[in-house]
KOLMIMAR-321927 format. One record per residue: z, y, x of N, C-alpha, C in turn; residue number from 1. Coordinates in pm, whole numbers, plus 32768, in hexadecimal, padded with zeros to 4 digits. Example, Ala and Ser with C-alpha at 12.3 -4.5 7.8 and 13.67 -1.06 7.14 Angstrom:
n.z = 830C; n.y = 7DC7; n.x = 8527; ca.z = 830C; ca.y = 7E3E; ca.x = 84CE; c.z = 830C; c.y = 7EB6; c.x = 8528; seq = 1
n.z = 82C4; n.y = 7F1F; n.x = 8505; ca.z = 82CA; ca.y = 7F96; ca.x = 8557; c.z = 8313; c.y = 8003; c.x = 850A; seq = 2
***
This chain:
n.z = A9FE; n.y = 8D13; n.x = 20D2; ca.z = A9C7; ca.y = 8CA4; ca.x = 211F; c.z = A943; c.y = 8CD0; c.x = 215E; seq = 1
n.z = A909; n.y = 8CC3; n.x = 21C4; ca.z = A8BE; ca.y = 8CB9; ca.x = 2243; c.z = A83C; c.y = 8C8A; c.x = 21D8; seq = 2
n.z = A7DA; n.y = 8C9C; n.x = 2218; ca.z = A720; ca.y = 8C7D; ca.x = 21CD; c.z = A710; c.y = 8BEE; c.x = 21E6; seq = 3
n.z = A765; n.y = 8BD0; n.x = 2291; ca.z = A761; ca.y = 8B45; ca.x = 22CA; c.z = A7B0; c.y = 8B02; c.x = 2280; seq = 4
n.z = A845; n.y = 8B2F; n.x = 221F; ca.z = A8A0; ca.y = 8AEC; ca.x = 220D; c.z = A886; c.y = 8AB8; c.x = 2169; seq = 5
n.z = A825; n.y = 8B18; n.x = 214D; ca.z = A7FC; ca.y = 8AF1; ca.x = 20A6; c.z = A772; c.y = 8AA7; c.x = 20AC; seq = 6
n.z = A715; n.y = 8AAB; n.x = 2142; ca.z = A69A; ca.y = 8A34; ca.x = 2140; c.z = A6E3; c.y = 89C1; c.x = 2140; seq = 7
n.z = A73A; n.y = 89B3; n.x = 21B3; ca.z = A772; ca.y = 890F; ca.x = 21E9; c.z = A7A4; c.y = 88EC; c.x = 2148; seq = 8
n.z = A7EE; n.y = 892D; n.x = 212A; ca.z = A818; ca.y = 88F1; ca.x = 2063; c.z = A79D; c.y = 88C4; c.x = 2040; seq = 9
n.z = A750; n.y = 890D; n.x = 2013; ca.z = A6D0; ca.y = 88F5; ca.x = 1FBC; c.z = A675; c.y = 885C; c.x = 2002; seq = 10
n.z = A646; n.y = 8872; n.x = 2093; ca.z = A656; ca.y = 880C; ca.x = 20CB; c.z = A676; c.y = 876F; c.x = 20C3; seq = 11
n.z = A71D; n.y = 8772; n.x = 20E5; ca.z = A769; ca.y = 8727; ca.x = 20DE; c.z = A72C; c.y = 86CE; c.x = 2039; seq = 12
n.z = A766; n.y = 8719; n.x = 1FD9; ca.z = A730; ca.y = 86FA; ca.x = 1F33; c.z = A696; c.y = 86F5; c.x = 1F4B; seq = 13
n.z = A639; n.y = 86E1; n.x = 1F51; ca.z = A5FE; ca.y = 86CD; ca.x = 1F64; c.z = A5A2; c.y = 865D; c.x = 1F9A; seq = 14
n.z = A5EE; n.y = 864E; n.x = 1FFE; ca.z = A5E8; ca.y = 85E0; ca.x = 2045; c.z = A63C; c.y = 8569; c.x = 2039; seq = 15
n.z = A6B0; n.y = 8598; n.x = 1FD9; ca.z = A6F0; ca.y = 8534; ca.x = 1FAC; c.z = A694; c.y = 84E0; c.x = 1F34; seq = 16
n.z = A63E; n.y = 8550; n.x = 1ED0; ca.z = A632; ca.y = 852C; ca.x = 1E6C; c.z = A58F; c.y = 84BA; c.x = 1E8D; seq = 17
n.z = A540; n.y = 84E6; n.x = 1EFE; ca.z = A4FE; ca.y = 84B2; ca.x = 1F37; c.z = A509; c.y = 8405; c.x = 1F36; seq = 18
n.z = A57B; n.y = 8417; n.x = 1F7C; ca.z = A5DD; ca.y = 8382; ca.x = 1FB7; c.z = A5FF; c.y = 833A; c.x = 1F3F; seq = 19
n.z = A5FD; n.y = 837D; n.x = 1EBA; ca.z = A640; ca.y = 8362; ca.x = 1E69; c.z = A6C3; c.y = 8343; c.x = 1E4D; seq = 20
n.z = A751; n.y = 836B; n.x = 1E9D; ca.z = A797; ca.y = 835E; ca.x = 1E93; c.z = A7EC; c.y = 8400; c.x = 1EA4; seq = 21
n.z = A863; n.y = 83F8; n.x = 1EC5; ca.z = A8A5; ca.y = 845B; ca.x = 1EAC; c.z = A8CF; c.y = 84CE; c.x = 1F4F; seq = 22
n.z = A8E6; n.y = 855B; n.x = 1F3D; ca.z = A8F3; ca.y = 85BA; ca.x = 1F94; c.z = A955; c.y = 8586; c.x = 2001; seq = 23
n.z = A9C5; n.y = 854C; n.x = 1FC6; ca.z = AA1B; ca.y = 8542; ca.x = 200A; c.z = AA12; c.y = 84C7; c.x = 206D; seq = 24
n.z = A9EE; n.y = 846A; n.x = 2038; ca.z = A989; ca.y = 83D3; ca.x = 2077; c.z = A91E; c.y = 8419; c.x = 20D4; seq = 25
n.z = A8EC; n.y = 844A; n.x = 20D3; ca.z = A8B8; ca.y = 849C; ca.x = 216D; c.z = A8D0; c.y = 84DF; c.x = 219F; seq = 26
n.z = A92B; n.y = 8533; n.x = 217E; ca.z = A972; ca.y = 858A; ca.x = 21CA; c.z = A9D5; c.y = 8527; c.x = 2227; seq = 27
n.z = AA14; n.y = 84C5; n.x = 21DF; ca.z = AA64; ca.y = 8469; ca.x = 224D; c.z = AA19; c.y = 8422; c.x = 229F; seq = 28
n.z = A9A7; n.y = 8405; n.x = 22A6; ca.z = A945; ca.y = 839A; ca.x = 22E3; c.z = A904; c.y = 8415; c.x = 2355; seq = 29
n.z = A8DF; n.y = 846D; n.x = 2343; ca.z = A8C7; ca.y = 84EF; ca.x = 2376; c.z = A94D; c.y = 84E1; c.x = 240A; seq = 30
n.z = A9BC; n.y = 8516; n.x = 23B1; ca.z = AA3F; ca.y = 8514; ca.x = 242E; c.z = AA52; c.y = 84B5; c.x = 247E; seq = 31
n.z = AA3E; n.y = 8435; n.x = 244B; ca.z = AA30; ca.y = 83B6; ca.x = 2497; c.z = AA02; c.y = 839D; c.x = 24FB; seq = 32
n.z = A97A; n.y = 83EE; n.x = 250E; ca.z = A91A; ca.y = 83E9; ca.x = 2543; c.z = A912; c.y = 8460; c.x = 2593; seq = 33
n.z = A93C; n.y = 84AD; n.x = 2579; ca.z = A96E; ca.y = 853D; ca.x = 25D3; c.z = A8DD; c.y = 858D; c.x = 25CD; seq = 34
n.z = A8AF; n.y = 857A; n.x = 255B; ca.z = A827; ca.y = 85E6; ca.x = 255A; c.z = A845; c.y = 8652; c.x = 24CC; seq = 35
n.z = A8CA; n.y = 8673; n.x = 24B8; ca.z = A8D4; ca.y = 86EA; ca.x = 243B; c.z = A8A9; c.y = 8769; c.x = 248B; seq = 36
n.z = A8C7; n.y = 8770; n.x = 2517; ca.z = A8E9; ca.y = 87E4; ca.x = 254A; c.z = A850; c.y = 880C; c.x = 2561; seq = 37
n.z = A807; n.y = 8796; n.x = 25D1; ca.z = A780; ca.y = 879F; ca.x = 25A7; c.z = A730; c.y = 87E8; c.x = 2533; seq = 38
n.z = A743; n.y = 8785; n.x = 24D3; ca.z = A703; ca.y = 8788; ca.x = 245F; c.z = A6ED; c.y = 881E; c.x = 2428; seq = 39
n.z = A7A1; n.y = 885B; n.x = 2429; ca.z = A7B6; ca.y = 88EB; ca.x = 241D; c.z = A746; c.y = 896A; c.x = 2486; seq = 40
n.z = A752; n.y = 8911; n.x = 250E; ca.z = A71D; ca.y = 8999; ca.x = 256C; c.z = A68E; c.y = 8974; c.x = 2546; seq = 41
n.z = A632; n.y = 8929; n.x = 2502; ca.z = A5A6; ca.y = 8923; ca.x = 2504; c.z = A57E; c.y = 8981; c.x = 2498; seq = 42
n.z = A5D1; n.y = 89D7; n.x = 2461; ca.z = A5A2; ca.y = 8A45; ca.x = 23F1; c.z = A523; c.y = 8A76; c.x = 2430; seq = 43
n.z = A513; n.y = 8AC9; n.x = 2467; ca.z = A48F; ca.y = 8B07; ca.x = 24AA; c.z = A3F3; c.y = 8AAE; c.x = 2460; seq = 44
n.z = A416; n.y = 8A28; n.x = 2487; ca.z = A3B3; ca.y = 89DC; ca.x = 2478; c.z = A3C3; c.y = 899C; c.x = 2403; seq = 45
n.z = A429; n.y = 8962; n.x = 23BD; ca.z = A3F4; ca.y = 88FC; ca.x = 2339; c.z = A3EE; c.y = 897D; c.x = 22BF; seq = 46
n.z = A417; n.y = 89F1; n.x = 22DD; ca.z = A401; ca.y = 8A43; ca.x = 2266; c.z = A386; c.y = 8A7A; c.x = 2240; seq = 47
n.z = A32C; n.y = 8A60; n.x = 229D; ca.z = A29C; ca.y = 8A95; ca.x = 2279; c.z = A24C; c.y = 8A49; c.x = 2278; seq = 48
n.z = A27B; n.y = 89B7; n.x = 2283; ca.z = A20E; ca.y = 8937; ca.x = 2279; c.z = A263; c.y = 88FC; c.x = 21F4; seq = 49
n.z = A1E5; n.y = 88A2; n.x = 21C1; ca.z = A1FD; ca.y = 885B; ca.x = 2147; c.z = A285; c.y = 87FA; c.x = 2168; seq = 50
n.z = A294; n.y = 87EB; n.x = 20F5; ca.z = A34D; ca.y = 87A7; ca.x = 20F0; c.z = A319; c.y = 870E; c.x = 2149; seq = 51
n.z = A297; n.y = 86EB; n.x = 2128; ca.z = A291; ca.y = 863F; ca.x = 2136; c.z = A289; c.y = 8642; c.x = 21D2; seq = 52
n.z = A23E; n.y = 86AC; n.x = 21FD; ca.z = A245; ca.y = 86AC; ca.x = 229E; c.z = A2BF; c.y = 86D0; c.x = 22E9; seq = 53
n.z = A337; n.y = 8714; n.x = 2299; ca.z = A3B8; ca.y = 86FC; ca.x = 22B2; c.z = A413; c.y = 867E; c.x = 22BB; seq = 54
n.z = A3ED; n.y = 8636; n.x = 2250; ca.z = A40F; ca.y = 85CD; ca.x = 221C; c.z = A3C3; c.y = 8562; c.x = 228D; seq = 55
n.z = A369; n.y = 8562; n.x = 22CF; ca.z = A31F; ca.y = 8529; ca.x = 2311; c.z = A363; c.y = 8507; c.x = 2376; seq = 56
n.z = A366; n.y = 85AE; n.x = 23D7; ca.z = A3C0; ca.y = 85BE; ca.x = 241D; c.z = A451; c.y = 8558; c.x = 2418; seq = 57
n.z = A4B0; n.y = 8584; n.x = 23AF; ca.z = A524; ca.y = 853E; ca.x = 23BA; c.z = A51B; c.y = 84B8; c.x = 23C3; seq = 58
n.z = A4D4; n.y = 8476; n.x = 236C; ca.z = A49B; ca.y = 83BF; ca.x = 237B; c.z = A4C4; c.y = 83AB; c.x = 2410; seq = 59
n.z = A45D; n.y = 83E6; n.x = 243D; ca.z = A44C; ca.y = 83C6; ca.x = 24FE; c.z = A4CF; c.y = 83EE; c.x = 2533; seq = 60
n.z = A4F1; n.y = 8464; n.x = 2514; ca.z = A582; ca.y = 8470; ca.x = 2574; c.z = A5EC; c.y = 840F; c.x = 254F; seq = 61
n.z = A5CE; n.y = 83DC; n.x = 24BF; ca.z = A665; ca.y = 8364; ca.x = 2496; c.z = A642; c.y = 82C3; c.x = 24C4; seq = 62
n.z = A5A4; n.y = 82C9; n.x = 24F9; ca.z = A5A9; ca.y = 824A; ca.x = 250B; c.z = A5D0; c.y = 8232; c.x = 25BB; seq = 63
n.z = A585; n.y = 82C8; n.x = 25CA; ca.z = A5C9; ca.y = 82C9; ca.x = 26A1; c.z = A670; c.y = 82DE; c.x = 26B7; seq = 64
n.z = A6A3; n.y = 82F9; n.x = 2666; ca.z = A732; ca.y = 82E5; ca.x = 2674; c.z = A79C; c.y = 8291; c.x = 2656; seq = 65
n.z = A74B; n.y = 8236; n.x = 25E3; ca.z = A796; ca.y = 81DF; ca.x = 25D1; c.z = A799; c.y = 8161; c.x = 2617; seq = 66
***
């Protein structure tokens, strides 16, 4: 697996556990919303900033899409 393909995991859990709910419950809310693919190409950037400013990030992109 890819450096990108084992952040977006870690990520994903992460940000699930954030949410307090489960990987797969955002991962579907994610697809819904058509920002996995996103989410995936922003490696460059959420891997060297703190998780919460990742997490920040996603807030805003799930509330402009939904």
């Amino acid at each position: 697996m890819s450096k990108e393909g084992q952040f977006f995991i870690y990520l994903l859990e992460r940000y699930a556990e954030y949410k307090q709910t489960s990987a797969n419950k955002i991962l579907y809310q994610w697809e819904q919303l058509g920002l996995t693919e996103f989410i995936f190409d922003m490696y460059e950037l959420y891997h060297i900033e703190r998780l919460q400013n990742a997490f920040d990030d996603i807030d805003k992109l799930m509330q402009k899409a939904a």
